[in-house]
NURONU-526995 format. One record per residue (C-alpha): residue in one letter; x, z, y; chain; residue number from 1. Coordinates in nm, 3 decimals. Last residue first. Example, Ala and Ser with C-alpha at 12.3 -4.5 7.8 and 13.67 -1.06 7.14 Angstrom:
<rs>
(r "S", (1.367, 0.714, -0.106), "A", 2),
(r "A", (1.230, 0.780, -0.450), "A", 1),
</rs>
This chain:
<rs>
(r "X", (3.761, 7.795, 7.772), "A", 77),
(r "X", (3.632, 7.507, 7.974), "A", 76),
(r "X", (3.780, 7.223, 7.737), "A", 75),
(r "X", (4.022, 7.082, 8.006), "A", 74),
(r "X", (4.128, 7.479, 8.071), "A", 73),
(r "X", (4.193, 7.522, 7.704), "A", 72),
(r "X", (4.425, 7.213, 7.699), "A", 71),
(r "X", (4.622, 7.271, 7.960), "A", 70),
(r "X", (4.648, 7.667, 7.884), "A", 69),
(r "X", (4.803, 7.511, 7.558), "A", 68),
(r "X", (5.034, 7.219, 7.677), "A", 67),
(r "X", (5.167, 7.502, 7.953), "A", 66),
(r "X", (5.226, 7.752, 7.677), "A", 65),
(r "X", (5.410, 7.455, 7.508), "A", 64),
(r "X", (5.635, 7.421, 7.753), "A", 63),
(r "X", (5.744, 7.753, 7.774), "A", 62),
(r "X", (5.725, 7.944, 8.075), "A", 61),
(r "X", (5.950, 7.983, 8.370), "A", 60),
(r "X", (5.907, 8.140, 8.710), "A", 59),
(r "X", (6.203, 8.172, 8.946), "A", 58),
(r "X", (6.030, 8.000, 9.261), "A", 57),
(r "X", (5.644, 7.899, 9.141), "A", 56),
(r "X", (5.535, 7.530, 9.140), "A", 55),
(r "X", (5.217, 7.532, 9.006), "A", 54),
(r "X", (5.161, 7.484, 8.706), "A", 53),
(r "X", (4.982, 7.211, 8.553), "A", 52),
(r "X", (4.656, 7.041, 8.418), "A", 51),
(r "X", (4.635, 6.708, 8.267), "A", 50),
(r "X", (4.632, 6.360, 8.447), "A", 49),
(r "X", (5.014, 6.410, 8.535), "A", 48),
(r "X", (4.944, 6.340, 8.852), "A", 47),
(r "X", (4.802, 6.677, 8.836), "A", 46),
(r "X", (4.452, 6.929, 8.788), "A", 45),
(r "X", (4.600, 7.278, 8.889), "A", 44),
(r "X", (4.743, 7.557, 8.766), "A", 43),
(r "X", (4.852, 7.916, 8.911), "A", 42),
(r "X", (5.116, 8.219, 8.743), "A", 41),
(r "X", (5.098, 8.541, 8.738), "A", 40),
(r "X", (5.374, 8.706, 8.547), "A", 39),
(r "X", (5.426, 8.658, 8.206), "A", 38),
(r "X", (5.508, 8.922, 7.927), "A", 37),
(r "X", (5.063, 9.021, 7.894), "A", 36),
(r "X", (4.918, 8.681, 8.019), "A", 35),
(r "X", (4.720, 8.621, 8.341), "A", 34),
(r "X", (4.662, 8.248, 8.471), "A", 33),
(r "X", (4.526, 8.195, 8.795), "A", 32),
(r "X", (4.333, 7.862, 8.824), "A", 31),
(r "X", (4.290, 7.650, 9.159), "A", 30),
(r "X", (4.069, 7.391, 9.251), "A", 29),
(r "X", (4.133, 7.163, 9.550), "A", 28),
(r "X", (4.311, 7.118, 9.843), "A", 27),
(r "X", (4.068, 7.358, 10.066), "A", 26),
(r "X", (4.102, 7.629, 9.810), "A", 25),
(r "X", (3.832, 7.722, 9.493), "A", 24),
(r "X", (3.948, 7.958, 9.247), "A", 23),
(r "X", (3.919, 8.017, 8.907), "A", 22),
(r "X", (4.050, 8.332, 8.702), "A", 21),
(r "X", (4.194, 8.253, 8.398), "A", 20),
(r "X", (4.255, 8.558, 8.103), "A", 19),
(r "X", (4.497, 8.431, 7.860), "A", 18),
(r "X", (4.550, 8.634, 7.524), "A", 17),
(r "X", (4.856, 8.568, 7.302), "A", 16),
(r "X", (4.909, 8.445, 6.988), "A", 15),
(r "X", (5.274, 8.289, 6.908), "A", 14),
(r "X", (5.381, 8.090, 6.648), "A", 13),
(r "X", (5.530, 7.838, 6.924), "A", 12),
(r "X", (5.188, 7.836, 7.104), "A", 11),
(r "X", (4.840, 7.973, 6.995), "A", 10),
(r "X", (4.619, 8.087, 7.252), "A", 9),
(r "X", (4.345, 8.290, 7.257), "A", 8),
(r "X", (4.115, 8.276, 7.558), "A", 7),
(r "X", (3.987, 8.494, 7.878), "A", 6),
(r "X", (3.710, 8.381, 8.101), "A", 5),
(r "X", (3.619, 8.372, 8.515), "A", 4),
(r "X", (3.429, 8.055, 8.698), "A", 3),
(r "X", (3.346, 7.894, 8.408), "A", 2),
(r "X", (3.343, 7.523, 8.390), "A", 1),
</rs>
């Protein structure tokens, strides 16, 4: 996985650029998520058995977003 890289995502006829930022914390890895009309957000691997957000007071996305950055950070960018 890379440690730093930006992506294209589609969501909801949408196309927006995601620039992820990884970081390593003592319960695990960590990936900050940085898209233009969003604030700053983190994910996570889950329960879930995909990658999620994590929780944030006040923030909400789309779901689909979520599906998309899930997939892109499985695939490494």
């Amino acid at each position: 996985m890379k440690k730093n890289f930006s992506i294209r995502l589609n969501f909801d006829g949408k196309n927006v650029l995601a620039v992820i930022v990884s970081q390593v914390r003592q319960d695990g890895r960590y990936y900050e998520v940085n898209i233009t009309g969003f604030p700053r957000f983190f994910m996570k691997w889950s329960a879930l058995g995909r990658y999620d957000v994590v929780e944030q007071e006040g923030l909400k996305l789309p779901y689909n977003l979520v599906l998309a950055l899930s997939d892109a950070l499985e695939t490494g960018g």
